[in-house]
C-alpha positions as CSV (number, residue, x, y, z in Angstrom):
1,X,-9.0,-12.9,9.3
2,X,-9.8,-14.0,12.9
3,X,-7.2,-13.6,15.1
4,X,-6.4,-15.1,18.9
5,X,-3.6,-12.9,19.4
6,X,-3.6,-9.4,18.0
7,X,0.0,-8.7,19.8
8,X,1.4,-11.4,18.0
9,X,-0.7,-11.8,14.7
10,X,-2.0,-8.4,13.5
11,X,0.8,-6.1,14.9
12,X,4.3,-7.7,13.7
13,X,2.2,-7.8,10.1
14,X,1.4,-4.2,10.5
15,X,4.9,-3.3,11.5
16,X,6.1,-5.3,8.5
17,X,4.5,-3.4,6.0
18,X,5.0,-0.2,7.7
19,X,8.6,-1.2,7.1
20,X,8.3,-1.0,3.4
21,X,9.5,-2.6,0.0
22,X,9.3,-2.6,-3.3
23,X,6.0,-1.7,-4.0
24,X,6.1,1.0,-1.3
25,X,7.4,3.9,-4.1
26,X,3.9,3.0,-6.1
27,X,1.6,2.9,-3.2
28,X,0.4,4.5,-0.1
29,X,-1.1,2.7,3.1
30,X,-4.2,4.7,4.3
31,X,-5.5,3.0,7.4
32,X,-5.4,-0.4,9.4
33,X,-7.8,-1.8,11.8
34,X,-8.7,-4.3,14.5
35,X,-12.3,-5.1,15.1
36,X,-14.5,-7.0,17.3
37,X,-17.1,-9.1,16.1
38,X,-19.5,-10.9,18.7
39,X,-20.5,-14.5,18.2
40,X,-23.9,-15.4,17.7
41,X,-26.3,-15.4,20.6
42,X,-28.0,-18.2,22.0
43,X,-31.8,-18.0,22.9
44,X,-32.5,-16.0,25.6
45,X,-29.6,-13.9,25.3
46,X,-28.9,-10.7,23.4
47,X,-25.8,-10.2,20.8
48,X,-22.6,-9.5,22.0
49,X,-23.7,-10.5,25.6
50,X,-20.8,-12.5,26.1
51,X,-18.6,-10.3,24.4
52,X,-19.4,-7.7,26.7
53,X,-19.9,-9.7,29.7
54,X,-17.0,-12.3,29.6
């Protein structure tokens, strides 16, 4: 899911689950991760230009 606000979206989730509960004993949590995916680009520029150029 898109988030604004990985400090206060993604992470307190993260920390949650590493927290555990009931369904901890059956399962184990392999990997987690946080990704950045550019917009669309507008004609005459290139994708992820203003991603990587603000």
């Amino acid at each position: 899911c898109w988030q604004a606000d990985p400090l206060r979206g993604f992470v307190p989730v993260q920390r949650k689950l590493d927290r555990g509960d009931a369904l901890s004993e059956y399962i184990r949590h392999e990997a987690s991760g946080l990704y950045a995916v550019p917009g669309g680009a507008a004609k005459g520029e290139y994708v992820g230009q203003r991603l990587l150029e603000g």
